[in-house]
NUVEX-616952 format. One record per residue (C-alpha): residue in three letters; x, y, z. Coordinates in steps of 0.1 Angstrom, whole numbers, plus 5000, padded with zeros to 4 digits. Layout:
<rs>
alaXYZ;...
</rs>
This chain:
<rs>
unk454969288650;unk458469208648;unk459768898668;unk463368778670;unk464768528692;unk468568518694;unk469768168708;unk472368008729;unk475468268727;unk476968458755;unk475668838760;unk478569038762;unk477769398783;unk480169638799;unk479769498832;unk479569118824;unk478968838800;unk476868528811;unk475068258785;unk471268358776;unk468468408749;unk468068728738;unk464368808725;unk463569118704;unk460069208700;unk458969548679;unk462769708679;unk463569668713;unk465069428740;unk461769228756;unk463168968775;unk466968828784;unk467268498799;unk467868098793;unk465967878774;unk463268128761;unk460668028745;unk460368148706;unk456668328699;unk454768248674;unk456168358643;unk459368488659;unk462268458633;unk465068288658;unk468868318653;unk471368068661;unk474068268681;unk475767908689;unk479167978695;unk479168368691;unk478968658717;unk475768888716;unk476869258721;unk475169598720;unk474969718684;unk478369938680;unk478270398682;unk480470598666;unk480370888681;unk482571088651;unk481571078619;unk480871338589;unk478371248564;unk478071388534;unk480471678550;unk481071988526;unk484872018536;unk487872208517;unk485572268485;unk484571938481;unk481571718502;unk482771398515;unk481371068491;unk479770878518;unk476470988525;unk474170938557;unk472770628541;unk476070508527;unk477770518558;unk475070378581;unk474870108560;unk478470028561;unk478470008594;unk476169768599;unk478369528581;unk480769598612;unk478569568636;unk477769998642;unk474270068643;unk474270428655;unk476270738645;unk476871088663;unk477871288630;unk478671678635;unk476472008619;unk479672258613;unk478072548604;unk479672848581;unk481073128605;unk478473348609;unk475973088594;unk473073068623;unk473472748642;unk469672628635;unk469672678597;unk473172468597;unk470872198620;unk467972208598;unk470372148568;unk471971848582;unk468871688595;unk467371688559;unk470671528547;unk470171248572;unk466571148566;unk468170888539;unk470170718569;unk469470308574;unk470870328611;unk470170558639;unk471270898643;unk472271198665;unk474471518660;unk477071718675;unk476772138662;unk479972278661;unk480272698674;unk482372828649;unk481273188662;unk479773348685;unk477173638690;unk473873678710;unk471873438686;unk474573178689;unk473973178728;unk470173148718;unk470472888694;unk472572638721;unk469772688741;unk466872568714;unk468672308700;unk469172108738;unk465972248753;unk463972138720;unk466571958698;unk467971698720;unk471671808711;unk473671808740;unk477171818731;unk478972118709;unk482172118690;unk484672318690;unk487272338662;unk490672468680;unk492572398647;unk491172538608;unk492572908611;unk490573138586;unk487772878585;unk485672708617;unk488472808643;unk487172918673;unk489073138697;unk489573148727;unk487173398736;unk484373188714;unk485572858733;unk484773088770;unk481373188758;unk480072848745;unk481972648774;unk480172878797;unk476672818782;unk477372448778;unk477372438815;unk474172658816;unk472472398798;unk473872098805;unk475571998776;unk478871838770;unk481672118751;unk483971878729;unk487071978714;unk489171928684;unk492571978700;unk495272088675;unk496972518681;unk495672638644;unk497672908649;unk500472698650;unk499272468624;unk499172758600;unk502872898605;unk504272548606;unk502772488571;unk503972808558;unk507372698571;unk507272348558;unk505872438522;unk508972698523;unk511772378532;unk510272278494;unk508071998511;unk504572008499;unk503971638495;unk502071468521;unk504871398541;unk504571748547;unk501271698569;unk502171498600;unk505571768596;unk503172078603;unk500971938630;unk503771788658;unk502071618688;unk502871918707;unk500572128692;unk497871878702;unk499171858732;unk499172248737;unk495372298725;unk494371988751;unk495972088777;unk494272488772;unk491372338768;unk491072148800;unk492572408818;unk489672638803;unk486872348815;unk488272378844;unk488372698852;unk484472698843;unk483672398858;unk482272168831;unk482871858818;unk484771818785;unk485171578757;unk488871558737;unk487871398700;unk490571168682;unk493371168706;unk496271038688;unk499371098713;unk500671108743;unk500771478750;unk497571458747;unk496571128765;unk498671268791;unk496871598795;unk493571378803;unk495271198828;unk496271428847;unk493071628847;unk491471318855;unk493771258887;unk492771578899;unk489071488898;unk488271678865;unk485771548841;unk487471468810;unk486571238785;unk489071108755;unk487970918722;unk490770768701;unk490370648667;unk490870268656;unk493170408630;unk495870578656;unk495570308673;unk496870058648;unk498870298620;unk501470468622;unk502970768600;unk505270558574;unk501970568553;unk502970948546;unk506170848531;unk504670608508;unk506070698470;unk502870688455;unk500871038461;unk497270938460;unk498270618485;unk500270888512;unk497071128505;unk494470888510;unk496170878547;unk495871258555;unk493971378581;unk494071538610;unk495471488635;unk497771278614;unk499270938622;unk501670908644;unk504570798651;unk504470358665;unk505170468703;unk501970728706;unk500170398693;unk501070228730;unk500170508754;unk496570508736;unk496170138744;unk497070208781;unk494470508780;unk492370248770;unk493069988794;unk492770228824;unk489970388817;unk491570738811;unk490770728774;unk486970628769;unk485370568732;unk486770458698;unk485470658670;unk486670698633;unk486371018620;unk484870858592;unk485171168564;unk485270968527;unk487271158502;unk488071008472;unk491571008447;unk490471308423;unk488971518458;unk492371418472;unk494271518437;unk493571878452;unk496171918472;unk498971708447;unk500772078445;unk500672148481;unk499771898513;unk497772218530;unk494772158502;unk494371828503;unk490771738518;unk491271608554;unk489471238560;unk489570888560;unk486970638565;unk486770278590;unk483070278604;unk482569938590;unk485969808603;unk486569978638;unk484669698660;unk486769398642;unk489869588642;unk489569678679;unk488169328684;unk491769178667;unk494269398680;unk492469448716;unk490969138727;unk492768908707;unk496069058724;unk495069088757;unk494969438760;unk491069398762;unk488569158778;unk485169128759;unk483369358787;unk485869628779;unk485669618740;unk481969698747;unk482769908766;unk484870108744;unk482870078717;unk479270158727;unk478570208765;unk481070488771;unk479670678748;unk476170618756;unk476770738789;unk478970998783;unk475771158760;unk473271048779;unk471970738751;unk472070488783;unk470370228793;unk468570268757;unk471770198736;unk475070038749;unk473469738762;unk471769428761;unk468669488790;unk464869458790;unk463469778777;unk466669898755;unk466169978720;unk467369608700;unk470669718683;unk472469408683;unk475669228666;unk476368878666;unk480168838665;unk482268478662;unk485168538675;unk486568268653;unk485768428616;unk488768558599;unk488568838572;unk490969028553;unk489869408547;unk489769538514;unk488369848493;unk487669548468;unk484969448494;unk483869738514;unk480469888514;unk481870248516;unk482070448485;unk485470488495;unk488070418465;unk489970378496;unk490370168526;unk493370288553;unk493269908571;unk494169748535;unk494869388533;unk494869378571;unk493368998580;unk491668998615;unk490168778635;unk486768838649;unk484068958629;unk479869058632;unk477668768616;unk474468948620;unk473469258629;unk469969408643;unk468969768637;unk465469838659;unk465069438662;unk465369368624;unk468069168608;unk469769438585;unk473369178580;unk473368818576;unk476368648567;unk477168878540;unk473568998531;unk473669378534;unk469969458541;unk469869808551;unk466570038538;unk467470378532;unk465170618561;unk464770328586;unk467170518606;unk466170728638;unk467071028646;unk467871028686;unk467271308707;unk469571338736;unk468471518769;unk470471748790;unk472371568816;unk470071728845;unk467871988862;unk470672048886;unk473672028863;unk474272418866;unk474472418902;unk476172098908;unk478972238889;unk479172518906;unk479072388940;unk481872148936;unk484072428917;unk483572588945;unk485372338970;unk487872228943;unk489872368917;unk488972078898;unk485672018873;unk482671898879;unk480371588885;unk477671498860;
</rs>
């Protein structure tokens, strides 16, 4: 039996913080209170000082992705681990099968890859087509699977694309099942002849990349993609929002009474896209992906979103690609491998430039970065807080400790990191996977398999008809 007692720091949930003991007993949260007694043999933490959160999600990440003929260099048990060092103990990655490759073969693939991962683990599976046994497959992987959310790539023309027609069908069936459609929002049509026309200005360095994929065309796909949720009647998820087209599409859907949901990446959030202009190729490529960094104004419209509750998680879109994968595109910005990484510095970058400006309280950096998303995929009460009875994914986090980010120190097999030199304030101490201590004070102690993989149910028996019901009365989308 495993026993840890966490002592004398301030629990930090969504709703509130307050002073109490935390005690973990055989991975998951036994008892939360003052002055609790240790057990016999309990291993007991000294959280003096420190605030006791839920163990961080990431709800966007791609392990080990095969990606623009290359496979990203972070594996399932090289980016779990990392992320413990930050304080993320769970992942949702993303199956993206081959067009016309059968949805369960791509699932059964990516499973296999992620029996190595240290932390827990759940999936997203992209529709990248659509047919009679795509429509069957949705069904077998909620009903017996526990995926309840698919992706849908609106940008990648000749590749995972889907149309609209595709997007219809599997928004449609979402419904039917009760899972959650997400979207990666960029026109690819557009993206296609803008990089045609860019590459023909004589541009084909990186600084071509943000040049070809304007906010607009972010903005566009958002905005078509609500307006085809709503028109259906389900809910909808917009990944890495990085401007204010699209932050603005949400809101307005939102103050209509549609369900929309919008992540936003710790790296829009605090870059901006001089790093494209940066003489040195393999420095501006190390930058690209999509959609790029923008512009320092976009930056403060996703803070707002944050702070009002119209945007709702903070991902990465962690997707490792190293100098010589990047070195394919030196010739022409439309090959180089899209991806950066951050899972184990989103919660103390977030940490420095939310709470330690003001644009955050504690309660809402939890919020933001574990308990939105576990109740936006249906994870909640067992991850995203700090309750009797929820699984014990914890971080210990002083709010006092200083460090400066570095590749030179990173856990990532990264040979780059895109917060570089960056010195924040606010950092995990410890972190507990299942109720065992997997980061002390600098002590990576990950085990490669320990992680989980998390089945997700289906947001309801009456999911279908609720929907319809209230599309029925409104023009607007749908409660949960």
């Amino acid at each position: 039996m495993s026993t840890v007692l966490i002592r004398g720091g301030t629990v930090v949930n969504a709703d509130r913080e307050f002073r109490a003991d935390v005690l973990c007993v055989d991975g998951l949260v036994a008892q939360v209170g003052a002055k609790l007694d240790a057990p016999a043999g309990a291993q007991v933490l000294d959280a003096g000082g420190r605030y006791v959160m839920p163990g961080g999600i990431d709800p966007h990440t791609h392990m080990q992705l095969p990606f623009m003929g290359t496979v990203a260099a972070d594996d399932f048990y090289d980016g779990t681990a990392a992320g413990f060092t930050g304080g993320t103990t769970s992942i949702i990655d993303f199956v993206i099968p081959d067009p016309k490759q059968p949805l369960m073969d791509a699932f059964r693939t990516w499973r296999g890859w992620a029996e190595k991962a240290a932390g827990d683990y759940g999936f997203h599976v992209a529709v990248t087509w659509w047919s009679d046994s795509v429509h069957a497959d949705m069904g077998t992987l909620v009903k017996d699977e526990g995926v309840n959310s698919f992706k849908h790539f609106m940008a990648y023309k000749n590749a995972i694309m889907c149309d609209d027609e595709t997007l219809v069908n599997s928004f449609k069936r979402a419904l039917e099942l009760g899972a959650m459609p997400t979207v990666h929002a960029e026109n690819g049509e557009l993206v296609y002849l803008l990089q045609q026309e860019v590459l023909k200005m004589g541009i084909s360095g990186p600084e071509g990349h943000p040049l070809s994929r304007p906010p607009m065309v972010e903005g566009e796909a958002a905005n078509r993609a609500i307006a085809i949720a709503d028109v259906l009647g389900v809910p909808i998820y917009i990944v890495h929002v990085s401007c204010i087209e699209s932050a603005e599409a949400i809101a307005r859907a939102r103050a209509r009474g549609q369900r929309v949901y919008g992540e936003v990446l710790a790296g829009h959030l605090t870059i901006d896209d001089s790093v494209y202009r940066h003489p040195d190729f393999a420095t501006a490529a190390a930058y690209v992906m999509s959609p790029p960094f923008r512009p320092k104004a976009h930056q403060e419209m996703l803070w707002r979103g944050l702070q009002s509750g119209q945007l709702h998680t903070t991902a990465t879109d962690h997707c490792v690609f190293c100098a010589p994968q990047k070195a394919a595109g030196r010739e022409s910005f439309t090959k180089i491998p899209n991806g950066c990484g951050g899972i184990e510095d989103r919660m103390r970058v977030l940490w420095d430039a939310g709470v330690n400006t003001g644009r955050l309280t504690p309660s809402e950096f939890v919020a933001v970065t574990s308990a939105n998303c576990a109740k936006i995929f249906n994870l909640y009460p067992r991850k995203g807080c700090i309750v009797e009875g929820a699984d014990a994914d914890i971080v210990l986090w002083d709010p006092a400790a200083t460090k400066t980010i570095s590749v030179k120190t990173q856990f990532s097999k990264g040979d780059f990191n895109v917060f570089e030199g960056r010195t924040v304030k606010g950092n995990s101490t410890h972190t507990l996977s299942q109720g065992k201590l997997v980061w002390a004070d600098g002590d990576l102690r990950a085990v490669q398999g320990a992680g989980r993989y998390v089945k997700r149910p289906p947001f309801g028996p009456n999911f279908d008809a609720a929907a319809k019901r209230s599309h029925e009365l409104t023009p607007t989308a749908v409660a949960r």
